[in-house]
C-alpha positions as CSV (number, residue, x, y, z in Angstrom):
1,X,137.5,184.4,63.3
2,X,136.6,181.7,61.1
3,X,133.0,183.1,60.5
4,X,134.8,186.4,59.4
5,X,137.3,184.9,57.2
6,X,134.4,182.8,55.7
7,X,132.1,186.4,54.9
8,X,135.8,188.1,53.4
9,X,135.9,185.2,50.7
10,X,132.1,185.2,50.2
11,X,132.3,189.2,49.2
12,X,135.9,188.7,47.6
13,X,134.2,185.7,45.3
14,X,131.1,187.9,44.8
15,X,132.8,191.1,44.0
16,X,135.4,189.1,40.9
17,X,132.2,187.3,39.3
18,X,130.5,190.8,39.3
19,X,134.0,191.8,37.1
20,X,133.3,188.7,35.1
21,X,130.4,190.0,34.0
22,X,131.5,193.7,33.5
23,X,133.8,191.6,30.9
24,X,131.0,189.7,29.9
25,X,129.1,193.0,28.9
26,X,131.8,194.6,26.8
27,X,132.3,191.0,25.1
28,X,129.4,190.6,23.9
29,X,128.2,194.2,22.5
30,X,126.0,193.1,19.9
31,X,123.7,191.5,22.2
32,X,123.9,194.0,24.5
33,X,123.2,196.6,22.7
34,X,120.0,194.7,21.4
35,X,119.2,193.6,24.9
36,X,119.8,197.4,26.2
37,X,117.8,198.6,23.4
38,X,114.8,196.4,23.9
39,X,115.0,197.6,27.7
40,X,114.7,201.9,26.7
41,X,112.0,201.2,24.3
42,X,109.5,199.7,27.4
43,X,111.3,202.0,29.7
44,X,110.5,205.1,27.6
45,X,106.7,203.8,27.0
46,X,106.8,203.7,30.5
47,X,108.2,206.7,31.5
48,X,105.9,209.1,29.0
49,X,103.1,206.9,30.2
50,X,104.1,207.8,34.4
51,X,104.6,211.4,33.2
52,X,101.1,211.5,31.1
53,X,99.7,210.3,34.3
54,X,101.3,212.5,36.8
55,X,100.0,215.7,34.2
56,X,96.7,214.6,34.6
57,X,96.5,214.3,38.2
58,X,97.7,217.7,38.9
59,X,95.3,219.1,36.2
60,X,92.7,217.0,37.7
61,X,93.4,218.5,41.1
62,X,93.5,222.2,39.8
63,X,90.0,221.6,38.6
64,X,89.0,220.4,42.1
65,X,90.9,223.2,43.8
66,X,89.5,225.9,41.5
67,X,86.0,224.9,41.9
68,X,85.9,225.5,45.7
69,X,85.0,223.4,48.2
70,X,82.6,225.9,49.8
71,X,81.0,226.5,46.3
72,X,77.9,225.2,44.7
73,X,77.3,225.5,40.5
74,X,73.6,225.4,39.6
75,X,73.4,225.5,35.3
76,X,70.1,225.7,33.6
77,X,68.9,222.0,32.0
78,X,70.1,218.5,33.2
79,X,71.7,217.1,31.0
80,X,75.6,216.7,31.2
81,X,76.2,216.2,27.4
82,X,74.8,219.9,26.4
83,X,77.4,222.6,26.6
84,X,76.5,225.1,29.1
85,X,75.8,228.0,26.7
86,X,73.4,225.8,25.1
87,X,71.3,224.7,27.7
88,X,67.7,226.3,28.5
89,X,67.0,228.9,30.7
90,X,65.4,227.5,33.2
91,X,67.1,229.5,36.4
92,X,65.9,233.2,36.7
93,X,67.5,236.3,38.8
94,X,64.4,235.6,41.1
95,X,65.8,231.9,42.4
96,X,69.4,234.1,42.6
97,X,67.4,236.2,44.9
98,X,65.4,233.8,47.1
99,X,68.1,231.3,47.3
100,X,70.2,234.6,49.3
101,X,67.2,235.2,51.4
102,X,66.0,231.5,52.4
103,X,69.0,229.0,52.2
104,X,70.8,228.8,55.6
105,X,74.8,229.1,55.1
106,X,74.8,231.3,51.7
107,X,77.3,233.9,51.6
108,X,77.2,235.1,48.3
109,X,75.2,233.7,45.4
110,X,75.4,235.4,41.7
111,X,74.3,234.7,38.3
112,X,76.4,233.5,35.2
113,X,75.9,234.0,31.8
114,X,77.8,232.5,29.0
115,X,78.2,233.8,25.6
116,X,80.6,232.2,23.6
117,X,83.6,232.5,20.7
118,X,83.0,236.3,20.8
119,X,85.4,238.2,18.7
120,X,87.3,240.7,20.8
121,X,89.4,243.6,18.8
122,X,92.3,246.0,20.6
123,X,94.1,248.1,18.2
124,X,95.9,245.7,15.8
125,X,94.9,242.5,18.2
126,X,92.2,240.6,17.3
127,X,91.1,237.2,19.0
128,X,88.1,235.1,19.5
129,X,87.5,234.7,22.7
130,X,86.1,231.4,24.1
131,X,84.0,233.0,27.3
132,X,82.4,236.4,27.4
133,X,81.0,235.9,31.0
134,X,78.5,237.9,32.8
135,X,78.4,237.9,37.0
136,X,77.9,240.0,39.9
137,X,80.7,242.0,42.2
138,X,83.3,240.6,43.6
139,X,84.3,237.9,40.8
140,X,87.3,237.2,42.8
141,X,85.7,235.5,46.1
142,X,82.5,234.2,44.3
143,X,84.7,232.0,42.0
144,X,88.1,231.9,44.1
145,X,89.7,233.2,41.4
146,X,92.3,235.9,42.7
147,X,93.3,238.9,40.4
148,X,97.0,239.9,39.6
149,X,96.3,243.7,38.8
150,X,93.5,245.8,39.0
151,X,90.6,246.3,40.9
152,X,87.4,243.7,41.1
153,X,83.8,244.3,39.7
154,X,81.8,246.6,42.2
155,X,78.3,246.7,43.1
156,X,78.5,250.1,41.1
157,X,79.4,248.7,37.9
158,X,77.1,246.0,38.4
159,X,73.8,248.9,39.3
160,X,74.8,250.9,36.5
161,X,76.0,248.7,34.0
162,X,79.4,250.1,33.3
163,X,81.7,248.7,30.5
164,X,84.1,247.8,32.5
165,X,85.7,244.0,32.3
166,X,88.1,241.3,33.9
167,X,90.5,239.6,31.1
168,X,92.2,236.3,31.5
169,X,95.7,235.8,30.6
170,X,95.4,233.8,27.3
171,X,92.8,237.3,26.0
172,X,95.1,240.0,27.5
173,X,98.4,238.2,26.0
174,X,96.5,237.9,22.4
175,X,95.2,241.2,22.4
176,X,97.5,243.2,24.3
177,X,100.9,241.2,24.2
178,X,103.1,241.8,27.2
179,X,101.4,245.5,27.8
180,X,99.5,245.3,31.1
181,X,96.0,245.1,30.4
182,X,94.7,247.3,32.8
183,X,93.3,250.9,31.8
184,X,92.9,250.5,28.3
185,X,90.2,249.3,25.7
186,X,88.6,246.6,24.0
187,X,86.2,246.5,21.2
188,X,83.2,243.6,21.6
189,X,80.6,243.7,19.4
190,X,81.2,247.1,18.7
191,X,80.9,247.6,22.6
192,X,84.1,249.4,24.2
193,X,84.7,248.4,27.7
194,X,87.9,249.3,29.8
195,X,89.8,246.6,31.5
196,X,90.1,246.9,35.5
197,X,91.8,243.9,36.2
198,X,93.8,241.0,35.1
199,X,92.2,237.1,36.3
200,X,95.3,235.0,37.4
201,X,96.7,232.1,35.2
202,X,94.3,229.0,35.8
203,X,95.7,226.6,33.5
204,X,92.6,224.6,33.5
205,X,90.5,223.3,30.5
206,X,86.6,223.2,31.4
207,X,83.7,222.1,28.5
208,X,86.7,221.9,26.2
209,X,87.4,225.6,26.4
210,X,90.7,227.3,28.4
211,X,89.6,229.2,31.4
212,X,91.9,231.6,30.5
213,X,90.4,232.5,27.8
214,X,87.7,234.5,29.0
215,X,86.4,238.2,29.6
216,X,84.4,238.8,32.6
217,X,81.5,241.4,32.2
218,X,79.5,242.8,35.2
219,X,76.6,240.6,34.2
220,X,73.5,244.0,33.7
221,X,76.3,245.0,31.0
222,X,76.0,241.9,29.3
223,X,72.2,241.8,29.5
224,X,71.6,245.4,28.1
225,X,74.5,245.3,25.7
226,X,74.0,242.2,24.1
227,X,70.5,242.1,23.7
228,X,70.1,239.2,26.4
229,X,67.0,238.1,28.2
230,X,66.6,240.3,31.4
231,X,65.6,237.3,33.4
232,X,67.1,234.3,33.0
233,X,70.3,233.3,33.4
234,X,72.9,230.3,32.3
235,X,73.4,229.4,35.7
236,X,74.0,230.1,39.6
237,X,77.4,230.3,41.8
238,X,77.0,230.0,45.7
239,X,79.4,230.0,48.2
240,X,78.5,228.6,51.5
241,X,80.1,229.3,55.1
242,X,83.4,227.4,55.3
243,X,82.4,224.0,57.4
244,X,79.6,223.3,56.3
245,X,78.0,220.3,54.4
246,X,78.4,220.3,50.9
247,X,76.5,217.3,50.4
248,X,73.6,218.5,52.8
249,X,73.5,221.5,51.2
250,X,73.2,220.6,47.4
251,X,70.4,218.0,48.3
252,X,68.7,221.3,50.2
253,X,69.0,223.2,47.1
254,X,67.6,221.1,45.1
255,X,64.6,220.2,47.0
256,X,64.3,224.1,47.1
257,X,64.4,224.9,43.6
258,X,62.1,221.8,42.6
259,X,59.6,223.4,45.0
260,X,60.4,227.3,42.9
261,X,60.0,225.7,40.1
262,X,56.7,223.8,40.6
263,X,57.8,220.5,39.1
264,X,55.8,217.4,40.2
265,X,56.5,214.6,42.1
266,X,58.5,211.6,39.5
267,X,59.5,214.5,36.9
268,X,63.3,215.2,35.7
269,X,64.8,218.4,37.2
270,X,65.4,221.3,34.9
271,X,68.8,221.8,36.4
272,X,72.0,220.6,37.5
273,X,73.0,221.3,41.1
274,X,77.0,220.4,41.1
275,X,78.8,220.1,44.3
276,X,82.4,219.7,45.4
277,X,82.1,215.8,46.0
278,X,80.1,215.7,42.2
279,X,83.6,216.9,40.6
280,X,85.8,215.2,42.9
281,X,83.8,211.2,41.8
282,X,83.8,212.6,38.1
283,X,87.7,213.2,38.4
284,X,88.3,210.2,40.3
285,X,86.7,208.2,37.5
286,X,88.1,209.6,34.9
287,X,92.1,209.0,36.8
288,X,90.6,205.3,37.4
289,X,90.1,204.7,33.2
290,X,93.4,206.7,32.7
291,X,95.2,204.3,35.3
292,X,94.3,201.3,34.4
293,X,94.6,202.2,30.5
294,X,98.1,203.6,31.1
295,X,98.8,200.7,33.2
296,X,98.3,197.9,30.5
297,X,99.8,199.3,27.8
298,X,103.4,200.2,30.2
299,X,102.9,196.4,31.1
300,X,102.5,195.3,27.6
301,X,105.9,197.4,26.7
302,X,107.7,195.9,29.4
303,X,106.6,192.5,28.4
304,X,108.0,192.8,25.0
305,X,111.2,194.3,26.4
306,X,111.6,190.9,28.8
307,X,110.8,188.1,26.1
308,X,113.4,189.6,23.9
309,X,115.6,189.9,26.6
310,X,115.0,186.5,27.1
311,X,115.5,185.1,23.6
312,X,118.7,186.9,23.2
313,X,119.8,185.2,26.5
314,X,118.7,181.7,25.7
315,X,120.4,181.9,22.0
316,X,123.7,183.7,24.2
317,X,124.0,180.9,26.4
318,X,123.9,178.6,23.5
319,X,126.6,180.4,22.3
320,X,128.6,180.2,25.4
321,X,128.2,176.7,26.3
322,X,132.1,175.9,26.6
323,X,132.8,178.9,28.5
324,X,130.2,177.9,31.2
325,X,131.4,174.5,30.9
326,X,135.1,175.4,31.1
327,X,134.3,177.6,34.6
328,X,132.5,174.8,36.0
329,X,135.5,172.9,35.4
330,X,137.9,175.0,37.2
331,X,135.5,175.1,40.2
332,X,132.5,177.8,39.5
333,X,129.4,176.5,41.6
334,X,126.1,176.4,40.1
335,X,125.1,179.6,42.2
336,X,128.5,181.8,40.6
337,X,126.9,180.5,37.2
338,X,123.6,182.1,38.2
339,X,124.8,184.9,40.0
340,X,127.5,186.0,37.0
341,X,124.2,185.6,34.7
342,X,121.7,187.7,36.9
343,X,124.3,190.8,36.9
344,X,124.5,191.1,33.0
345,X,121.1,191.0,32.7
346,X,120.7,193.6,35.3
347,X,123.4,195.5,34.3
348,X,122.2,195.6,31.0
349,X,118.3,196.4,32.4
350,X,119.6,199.3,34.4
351,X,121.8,201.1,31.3
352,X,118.2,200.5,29.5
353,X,116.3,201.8,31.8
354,X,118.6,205.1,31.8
355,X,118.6,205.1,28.3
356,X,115.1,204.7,28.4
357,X,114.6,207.4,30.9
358,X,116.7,210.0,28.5
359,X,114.8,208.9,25.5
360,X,111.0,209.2,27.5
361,X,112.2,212.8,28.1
362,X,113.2,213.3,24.8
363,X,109.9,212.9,23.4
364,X,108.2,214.1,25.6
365,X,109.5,217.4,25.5
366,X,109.0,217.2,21.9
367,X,105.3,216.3,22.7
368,X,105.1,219.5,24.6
369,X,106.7,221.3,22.6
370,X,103.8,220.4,20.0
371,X,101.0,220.7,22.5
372,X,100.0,216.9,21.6
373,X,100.6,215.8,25.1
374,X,101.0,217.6,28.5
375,X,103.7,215.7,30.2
376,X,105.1,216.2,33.7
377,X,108.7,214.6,34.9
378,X,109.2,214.0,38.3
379,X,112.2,212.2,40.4
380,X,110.0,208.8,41.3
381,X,110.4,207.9,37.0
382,X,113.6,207.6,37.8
383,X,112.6,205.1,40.9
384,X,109.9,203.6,38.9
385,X,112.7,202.9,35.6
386,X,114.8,201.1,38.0
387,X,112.2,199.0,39.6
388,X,110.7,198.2,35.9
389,X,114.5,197.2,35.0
390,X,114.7,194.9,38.1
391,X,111.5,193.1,37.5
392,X,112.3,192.8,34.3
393,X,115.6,191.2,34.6
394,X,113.8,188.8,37.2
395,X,110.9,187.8,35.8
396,X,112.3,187.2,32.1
397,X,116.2,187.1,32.6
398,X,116.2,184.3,35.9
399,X,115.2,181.4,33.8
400,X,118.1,181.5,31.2
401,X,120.4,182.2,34.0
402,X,119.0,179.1,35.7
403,X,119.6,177.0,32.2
404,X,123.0,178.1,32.1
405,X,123.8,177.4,35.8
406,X,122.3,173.8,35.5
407,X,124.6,173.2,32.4
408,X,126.4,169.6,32.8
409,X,130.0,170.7,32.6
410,X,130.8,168.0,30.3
411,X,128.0,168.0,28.1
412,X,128.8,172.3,27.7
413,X,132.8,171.7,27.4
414,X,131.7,169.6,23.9
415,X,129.8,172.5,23.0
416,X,126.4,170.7,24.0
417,X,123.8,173.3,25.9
418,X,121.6,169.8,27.1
């Protein structure tokens, strides 16, 4: 009974110096609203720096996803820095054609050509399109890339070179608005080809260019159309049997095409062989830089938001030395000093941190808006604003509470913070 009664004053004493320090907030709104606007400014860093973050993950594993983790890209050269339309032609249709014979595992392996900012005219729409690519049938299952009307590129159009063509969504919305693309015409250097299908929104940007913004050409079109070399290509797809070692099987291929290609022992390759595992290190390293970048620059906001808090709390107390003094006069312990101090401060983190949440959003809506910055909000930056408050309000608000909790009543009753 007496251990109950004890508890019941303990959460009656705890619950009227919480109210003291609602009072305490309203009493002092100048500070608070400094102190609360210090908080939101690191808050919002924060939370457009969590949201800038969280956009780039789920772009980074799109890219993953939409390369296929069956799939294998071979491109002509070796040299990462050279954009792929740029690069010498150093893979022909023969290695497309041995590779299907002699690799174990290969279902399907098809050339790719590039040609690109090719104007593209429809009617009144004009655009320049970013990819004018040129591949075998079934565009769909060699690239995982599934269609949303239309029909696929056959082995017909590919043997007789038909003018035929696959649009993504950016092309078919620039030249053809919100008409569905399929069955009518485009104009490409002076070629007309008829649309047969429309490529599914990718949302992914590749060699700085959308991959939405392409048209997909049966690739014996391209060749005779636009003047290309009949033998070489820009590069190679392959898709394997699902299971199977990715790993294993680039290393294979490139022992392979080394031997095709008759290049001696110690010399460079001239080609790039680009697996799964290759794009999943390159985006891992690039969400490494991007986290640790991000990280120090939210830490740097949040430290500027907690030594202002804790200036303005130090000059406070100094401010409200007889109050403190008069409490500990009438009986406040040290620990209802500290306790009254530590829930202004985190009341006053927690309204910044919502404030700081609403302003984040703010711009970065407007940053989206603008296309400056891809931002993606999501429920843990609430979580994450609150823990950032907290640690804040420890880390920079405990010692001031601790300085006006060790205050000697007497000393503070004369107006004296020593």
């Amino acid at each position: 009974m007496k251990i109950k009664f004890i508890n019941s004053f303990a959460v009656l004493t705890t619950y009227r110096i919480f109210r003291l320090s609602l009072h305490a907030f309203a009493a002092h709104k100048a500070q608070s609203a400094f102190v609360i606007s210090a908080v939101a400014l690191g808050i919002s860093a924060l939370t457009i720096i969590v949201a800038a973050f969280d956009a780039a993950t789920v772009k980074a594993d799109a890219l993953v996803k939409d390369f296929g983790p069956e799939a294998i890209f071979i491109a002509g050269g070796n040299s990462v820095e050279v954009p792929l339309g740029n690069r010498p032609l150093t893979l022909t249709l023969q290695d497309i054609a041995e590779i299907r014979t002699a690799m174990p595992g290969v279902t399907k392996a098809e050339p790719f050509l590039l040609i690109e900012n090719v104007t593209a005219r429809a009617g009144q729409g004009r655009h320049e399109v970013a990819s004018v690519v040129g591949t075998g049938p079934d565009y769909q299952g060699v690239w995982d890339w599934k269609l949303t009307e239309g029909r696929e590129l056959n082995q017909t159009d590919i043997a007789r070179g038909e003018k035929v063509c696959l649009l993504g969504t950016i092309v078919a919305e620039k030249l053809f608005g919100g008409t569905p693309p399929v069955g009518r015409t485009l104009e490409l250097r002076d070629v007309t080809l008829t649309v047969v299908g429309l490529l599914e929104t990718r949302d992914v940007i590749a060699s700085g260019a959308e991959l939405d913004d392409r048209i997909v050409l049966p690739y014996t079109t391209l060749i005779n159309r636009f003047n290309l070399n009949p033998e070489y290509v820009n590069g190679i797809r392959i898709k394997y049997l699902p299971g199977t070692n990715m790993q294993e099987n680039g290393k294979t291929l490139r022992e392979f095409l080394r031997v095709r290609h008759r290049l001696p022992t110690g010399t460079a390759d001239d080609f790039m062989v680009v697996t799964p595992l290759d794009i999943l290190r390159f985006v891992s390293f690039l969400k490494g830089g991007f986290l640790v970048f991000l990280g120090l620059t939210a830490f740097v906001s949040l430290l500027v938001s907690g030594f202002i808090l804790a200036n303005l709390y130090y000059l406070s107390i100094s401010e409200r030395t007889v109050e403190i003094g008069l409490k500990k006069a009438l009986g406040a312990s040290t620990q209802h000093i500290l306790l009254q101090f530590l829930f202004e401060i985190l009341q006053l983190t927690t309204c910044g941190a919502m404030a700081g949440l609403v302003l984040g959003a703010l711009i970065g809506a407007i940053l989206n808006q603008l296309d400056l910055l891809v931002l993606r909000m999501s429920g843990h930056l609430f979580v994450s604003a609150l823990a950032a408050a907290t640690f804040v309000a420890l880390a920079f608000g405990l010692r001031p509470a601790l300085a006006a909790a060790r205050m000697n009543p007497v000393a503070a009753l004369k107006g004296n913070a020593s």
